[in-house]
Every structure is written in C-alpha cells, then in structure tokens.
VMD Tcl script that draws the C-alpha trace (Angstrom):
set ca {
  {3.68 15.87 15.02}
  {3.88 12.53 16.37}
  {5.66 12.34 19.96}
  {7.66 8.71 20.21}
  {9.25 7.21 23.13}
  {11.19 4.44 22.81}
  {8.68 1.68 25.35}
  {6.43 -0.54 24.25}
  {2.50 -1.02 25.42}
  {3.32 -4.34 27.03}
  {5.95 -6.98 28.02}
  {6.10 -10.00 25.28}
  {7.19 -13.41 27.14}
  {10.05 -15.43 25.17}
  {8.08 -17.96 22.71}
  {8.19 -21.75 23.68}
  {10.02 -22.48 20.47}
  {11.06 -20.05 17.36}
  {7.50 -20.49 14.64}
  {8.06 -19.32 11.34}
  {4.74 -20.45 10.39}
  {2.95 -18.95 13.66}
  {4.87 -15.16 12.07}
  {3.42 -15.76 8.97}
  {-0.20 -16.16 10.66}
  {0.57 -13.02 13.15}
  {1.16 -11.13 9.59}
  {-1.86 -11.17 9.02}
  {-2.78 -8.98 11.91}
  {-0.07 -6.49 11.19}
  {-0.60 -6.04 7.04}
  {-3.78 -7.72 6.77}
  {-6.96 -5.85 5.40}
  {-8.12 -5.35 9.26}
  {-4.67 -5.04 9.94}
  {-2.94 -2.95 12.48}
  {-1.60 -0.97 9.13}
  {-4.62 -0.46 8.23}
  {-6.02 0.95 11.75}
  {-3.13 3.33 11.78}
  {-3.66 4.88 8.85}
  {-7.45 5.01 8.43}
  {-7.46 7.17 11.67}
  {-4.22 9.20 11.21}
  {-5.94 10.15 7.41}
  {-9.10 10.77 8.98}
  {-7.47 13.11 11.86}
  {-5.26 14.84 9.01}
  {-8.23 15.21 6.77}
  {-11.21 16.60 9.23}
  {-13.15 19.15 8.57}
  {-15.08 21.43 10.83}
  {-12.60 21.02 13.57}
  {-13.82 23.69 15.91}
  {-17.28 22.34 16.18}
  {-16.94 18.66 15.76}
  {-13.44 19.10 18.52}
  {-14.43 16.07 20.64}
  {-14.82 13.37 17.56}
  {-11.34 14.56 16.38}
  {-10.01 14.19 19.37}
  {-10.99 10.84 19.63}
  {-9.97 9.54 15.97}
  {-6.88 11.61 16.99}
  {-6.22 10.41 20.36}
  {-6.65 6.61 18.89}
  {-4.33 7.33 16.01}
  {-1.27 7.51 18.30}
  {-2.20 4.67 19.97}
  {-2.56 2.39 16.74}
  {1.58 3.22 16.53}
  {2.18 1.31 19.44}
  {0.06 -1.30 18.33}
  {2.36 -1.75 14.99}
  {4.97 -2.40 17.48}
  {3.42 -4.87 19.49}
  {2.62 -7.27 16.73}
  {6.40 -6.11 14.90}
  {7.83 -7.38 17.91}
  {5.81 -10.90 18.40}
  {6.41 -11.28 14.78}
  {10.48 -11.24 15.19}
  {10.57 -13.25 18.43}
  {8.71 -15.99 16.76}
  {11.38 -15.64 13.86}
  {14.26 -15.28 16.40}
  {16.46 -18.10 16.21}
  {14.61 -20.79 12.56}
  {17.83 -20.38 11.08}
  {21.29 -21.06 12.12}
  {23.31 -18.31 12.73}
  {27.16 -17.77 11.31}
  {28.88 -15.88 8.77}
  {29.65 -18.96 6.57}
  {27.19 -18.72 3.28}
  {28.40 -22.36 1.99}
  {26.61 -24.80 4.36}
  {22.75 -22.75 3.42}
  {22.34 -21.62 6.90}
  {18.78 -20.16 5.97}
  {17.86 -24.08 4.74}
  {15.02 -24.17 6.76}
  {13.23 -20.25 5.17}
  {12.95 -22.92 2.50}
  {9.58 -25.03 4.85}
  {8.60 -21.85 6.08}
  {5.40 -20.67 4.33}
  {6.45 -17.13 3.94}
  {10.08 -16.85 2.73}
  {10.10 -13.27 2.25}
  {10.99 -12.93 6.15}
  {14.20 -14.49 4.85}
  {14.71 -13.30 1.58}
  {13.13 -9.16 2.08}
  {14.19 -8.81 5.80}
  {16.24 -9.72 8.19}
  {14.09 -12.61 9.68}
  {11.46 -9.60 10.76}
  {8.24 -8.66 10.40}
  {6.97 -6.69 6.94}
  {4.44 -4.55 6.03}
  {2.22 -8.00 4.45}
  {-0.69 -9.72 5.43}
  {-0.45 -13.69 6.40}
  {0.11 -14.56 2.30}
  {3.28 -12.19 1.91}
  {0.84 -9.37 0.32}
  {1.87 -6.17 0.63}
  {-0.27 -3.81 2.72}
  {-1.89 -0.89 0.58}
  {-2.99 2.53 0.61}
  {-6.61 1.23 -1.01}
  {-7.18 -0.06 2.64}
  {-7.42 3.38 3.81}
  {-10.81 4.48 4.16}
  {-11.43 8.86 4.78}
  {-14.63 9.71 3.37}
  {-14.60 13.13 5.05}
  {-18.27 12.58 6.09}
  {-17.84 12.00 9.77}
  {-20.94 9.46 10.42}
  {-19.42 6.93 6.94}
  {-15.92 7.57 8.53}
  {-17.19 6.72 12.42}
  {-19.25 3.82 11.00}
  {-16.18 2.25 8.64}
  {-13.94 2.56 11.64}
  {-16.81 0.71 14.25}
  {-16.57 -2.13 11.28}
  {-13.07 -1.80 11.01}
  {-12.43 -2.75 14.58}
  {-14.89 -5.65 14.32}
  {-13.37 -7.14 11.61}
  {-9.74 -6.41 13.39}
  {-11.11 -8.48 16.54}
  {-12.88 -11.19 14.40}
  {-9.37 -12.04 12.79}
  {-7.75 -11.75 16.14}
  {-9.72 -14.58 17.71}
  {-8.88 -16.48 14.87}
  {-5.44 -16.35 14.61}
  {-5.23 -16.70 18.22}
  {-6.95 -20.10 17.77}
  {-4.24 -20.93 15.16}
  {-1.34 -20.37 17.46}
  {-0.70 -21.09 21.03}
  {2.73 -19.72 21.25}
  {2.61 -17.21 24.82}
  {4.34 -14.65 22.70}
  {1.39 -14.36 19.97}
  {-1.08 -14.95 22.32}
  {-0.01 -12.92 24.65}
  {-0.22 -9.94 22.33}
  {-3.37 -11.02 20.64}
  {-5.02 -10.57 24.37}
  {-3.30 -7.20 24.76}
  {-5.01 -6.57 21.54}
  {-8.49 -7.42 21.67}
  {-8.62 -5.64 25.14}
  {-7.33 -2.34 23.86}
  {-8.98 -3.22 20.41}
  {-12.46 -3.38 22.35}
  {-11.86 0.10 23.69}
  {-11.43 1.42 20.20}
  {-15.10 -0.66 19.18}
  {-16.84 1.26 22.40}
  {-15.21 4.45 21.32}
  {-16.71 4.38 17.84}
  {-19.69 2.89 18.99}
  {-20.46 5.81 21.59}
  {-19.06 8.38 19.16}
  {-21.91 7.13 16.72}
  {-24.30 7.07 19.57}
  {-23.72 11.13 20.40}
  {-23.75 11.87 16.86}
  {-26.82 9.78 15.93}
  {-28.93 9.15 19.26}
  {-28.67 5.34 17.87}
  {-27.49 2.61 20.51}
  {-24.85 0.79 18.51}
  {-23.29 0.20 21.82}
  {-26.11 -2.57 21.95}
  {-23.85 -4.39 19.38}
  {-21.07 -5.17 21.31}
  {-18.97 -7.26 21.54}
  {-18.61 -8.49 17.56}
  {-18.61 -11.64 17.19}
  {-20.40 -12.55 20.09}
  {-17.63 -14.27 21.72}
  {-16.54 -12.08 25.03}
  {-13.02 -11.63 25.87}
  {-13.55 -13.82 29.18}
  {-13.17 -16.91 26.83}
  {-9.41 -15.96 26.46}
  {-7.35 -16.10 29.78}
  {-4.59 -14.07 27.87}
  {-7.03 -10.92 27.82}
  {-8.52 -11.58 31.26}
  {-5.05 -10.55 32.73}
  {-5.11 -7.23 30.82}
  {-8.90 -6.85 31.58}
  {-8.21 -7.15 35.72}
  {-5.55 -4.65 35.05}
  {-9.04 -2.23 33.88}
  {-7.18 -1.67 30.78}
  {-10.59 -2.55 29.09}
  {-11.95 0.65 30.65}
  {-9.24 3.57 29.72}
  {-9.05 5.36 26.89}
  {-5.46 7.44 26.00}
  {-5.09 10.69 24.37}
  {-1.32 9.65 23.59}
  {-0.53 13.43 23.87}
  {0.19 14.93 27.39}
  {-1.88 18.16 26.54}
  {-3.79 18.03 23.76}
  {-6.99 15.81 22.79}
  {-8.88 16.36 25.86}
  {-12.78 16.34 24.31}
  {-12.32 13.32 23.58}
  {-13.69 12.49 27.64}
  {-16.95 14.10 26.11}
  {-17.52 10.71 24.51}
  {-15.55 8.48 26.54}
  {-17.83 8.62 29.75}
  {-20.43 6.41 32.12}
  {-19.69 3.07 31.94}
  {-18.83 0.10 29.67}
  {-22.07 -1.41 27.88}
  {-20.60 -5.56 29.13}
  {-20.08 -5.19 32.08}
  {-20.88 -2.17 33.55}
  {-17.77 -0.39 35.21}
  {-17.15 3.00 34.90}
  {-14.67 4.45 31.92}
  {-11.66 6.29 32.72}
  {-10.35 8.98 30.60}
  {-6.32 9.60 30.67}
  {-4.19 12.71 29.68}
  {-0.72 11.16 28.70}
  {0.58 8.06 27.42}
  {0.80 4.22 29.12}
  {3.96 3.80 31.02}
  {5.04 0.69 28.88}
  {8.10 -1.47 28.92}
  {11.78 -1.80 27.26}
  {11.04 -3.07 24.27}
  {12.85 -6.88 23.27}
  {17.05 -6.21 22.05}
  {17.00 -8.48 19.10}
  {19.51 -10.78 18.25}
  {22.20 -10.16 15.64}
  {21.50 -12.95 12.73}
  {24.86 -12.90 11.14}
  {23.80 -15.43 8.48}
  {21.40 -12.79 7.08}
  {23.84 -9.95 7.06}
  {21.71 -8.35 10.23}
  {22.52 -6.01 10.97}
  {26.21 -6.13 9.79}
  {28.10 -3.18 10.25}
  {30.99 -5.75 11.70}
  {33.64 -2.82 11.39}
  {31.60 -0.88 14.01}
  {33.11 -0.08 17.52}
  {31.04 1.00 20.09}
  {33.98 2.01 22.31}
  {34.54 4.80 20.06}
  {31.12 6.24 20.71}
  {31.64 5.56 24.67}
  {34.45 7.23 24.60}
  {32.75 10.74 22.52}
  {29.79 10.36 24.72}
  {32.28 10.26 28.27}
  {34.14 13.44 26.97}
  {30.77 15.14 26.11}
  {29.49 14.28 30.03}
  {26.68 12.03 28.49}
  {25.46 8.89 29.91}
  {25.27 5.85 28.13}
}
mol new
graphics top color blue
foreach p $ca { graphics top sphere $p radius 0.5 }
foreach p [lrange $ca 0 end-1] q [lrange $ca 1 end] { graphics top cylinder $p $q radius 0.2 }
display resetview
C-alpha cells in the first residue's frame, strides 16, 4: 500500500513567463524513456516482483524505499510542467474568438487538445510513455545494474534539458532532481558493490559533469539533501541503512539514513482555464459543502 500526503518534495518558484515549448522539453523528463515514469515503475515492479525477500531484506528495502520516492518525483516535474503552461492561452468562456490560438505555435498541442493545459504521461515528442520501458528481470544483480544505468541516463537527459531551458521553475526542479537523482545512482552503485565486491561507486558521477556546475542543485546540495536517503514509510524499510552507510564517494561526507518521509511543501493551486473547460463544474457551490462540513464539526 502506498501512503500519500498531499505536499510536495520542494517549493517551485513562479516561471518568468508561461513556455509552452520549455513543457514540451520538461516532458521529456516525465514520459521520456529515462523518464520519471519510467523510474517509478521499474522499481515499484521490481519491489512487487522480488524474490527471496527474507534473505536479500536490505536490497528490497532499498528498491522499495526508492519506489515511493519516485511518486513524488512524478509530481515535481507534473507540477513544473503546468506552471510553464499556466497562463499561453487566454482564458474566457467564449469559444468564437479561438482563445487556444496560440496551442496552434506550440510544439506539442496535445497539452491543449488531451488535457487541460497539463502535463501527460509523454515524452518531449507527445509519445506516450509505455509499459516496454519497464525493466524486472527478477535476477537481482541485471535488475540493480539496469536501474544504476537507468539513473545515468535519467541525469544525462536532465543536464540537457536544463541547458535547453532557463525558466527558474524548470530549473529549479531539474536541480532538485539531479541531487536526489544522484542519491538513487550511489544507492545502486553501493547496492552492486555489497552484492558484487566491485567498486562501481568509482563511476560516479555519469557524465562526468558534477552537480557544482549547476547553482540550482548547489542550493539543494548545502541543504545535505545529496547525502539522505528516505524509506518513504515511517516503519518499514529499515535494511535499507545496511547499504546506505560511510560516506559519499565525491566528496566525502557521511550518509544519513531517514525513517519517514521529507516534510515538503503545499503543492501550487492551479488556475481554473475556463477556455479549456478546466475544470468546469460551473454549477458547483462550495458553500454547500461549508455548510455540511460546519454541521459535522469539521474544519475546512
């Protein structure tokens, strides 16, 4: 069971100007092959799917304990996604004067034709994100060795589209990500390292570029969060510390394991975009459920 609680991992900053073509590039980081969709599921199969639980408890608990956190990282990039969209069209209720003119010089239209002017399950061409992409061999070294690829791949498209936009929401989140996504890289790496006596964490970082050549992830690095790894789950998942210990292979500080969750923040209250029928439901009072939740003593 998955526990959700209704904060995000980080604040997102207001973008400088709305970007439908900087949304369509942040796609690709959500639905893309090395996607966030595609971390998600690869470890939530992979957790579902282990075998030899009992004895192998502290590399499923890992996998496990990196799962949840791939939820929030859906989120994150959701969220940059529909601020950058926020406000490319003109809003009203009028259809006749083609308030959605300008999804027409956007290069992907489906975020105004299949949503309301949000973020899809695609990669940066409108493709839809697919199952094939998951990747649960059931052997746990392939599995530990696809995901330590997997999240070197993720990071080598982050630094690019982060070189594509320079919008402080996208970037913002793209140094969020390769901070947190570095944790996951270590993880695998020293996971591979206990199972195999092999010193992948000698690889690191992939590609070579460190994350001090992005001031964007130096803020969430002098916060240490380049050091702690979650278990997302205030009591269970607690071998993973069996692999998540010493220090980190750049720069030497020690690792920090944590039972629980991030605090986070309140995630961003969209706009309504009336023009796109989002979320409609014009009839609605809220009043009425004020009024239900005074008489039932609950605070809203």
């Amino acid at each position: 069971m998955v526990h959700r609680i209704d904060r995000m991992a980080i604040a997102l900053p207001q973008p400088n100007n709305p970007s439908p073509n900087d949304a369509a590039a942040v796609q690709e980081l959500l639905g893309g092959k090395f996607g966030e969709m595609s971390t998600l599921m690869n470890y939530t199969y992979q957790s579902f799917n282990f075998r030899g639980r009992k004895r192998l408890r502290p590399f499923y608990d890992l996998i496990a304990s990196i799962a949840g956190e791939e939820y929030g990282h859906i989120e994150v990039v959701s969220y940059a996604i529909n601020l950058l969209l926020t406000g490319t069209t003109k809003r009203g209720k009028d259809p006749v004067p083609a308030p959605l003119a300008n999804g027409t010089d956007a290069r992907n239209t489906y975020h105004f034709i299949a949503s309301g002017q949000s973020a899809l399950p695609v990669d940066s061409m409108g493709m839809p994100w697919t199952g094939a992409n998951v990747f649960s061999s059931g052997n746990l070294k392939l599995d530990l060795l696809h995901n330590f690829f997997l999240e070197c791949g993720a990071r080598a498209n982050k630094m690019r589209v982060y070189e594509m936009v320079d919008d402080p929401t996208a970037r913002t989140m793209i140094g969020y990500l390769l901070v947190r996504g570095g944790v996951h890289v270590v993880a695998y790496a020293r996971a591979l390292e206990k199972l195999t006596g092999v010193e992948v964490t000698k690889l690191v970082p992939i590609p070579d570029l460190s994350n001090d050549a992005f001031p964007e992830a130096v803020k969430f690095q002098n916060e240490k969060l380049h050091l702690k790894m979650f278990t997302f789950s205030q009591n269970d998942f607690a071998q993973a510390s069996q692999i998540w210990n010493g220090n980190h292979p750049e720069d030497g500080q020690p690792l920090e394991f944590i039972q629980g969750s991030p605090e986070g923040v309140a995630p961003p209250d969209l706009d309504e975009e009336p023009q796109l029928n989002a979320p409609g439901a014009d009839d609605f009072d809220p009043q009425m459920f004020m009024d239900v939740a005074k008489k039932m003593g609950v605070k809203m």
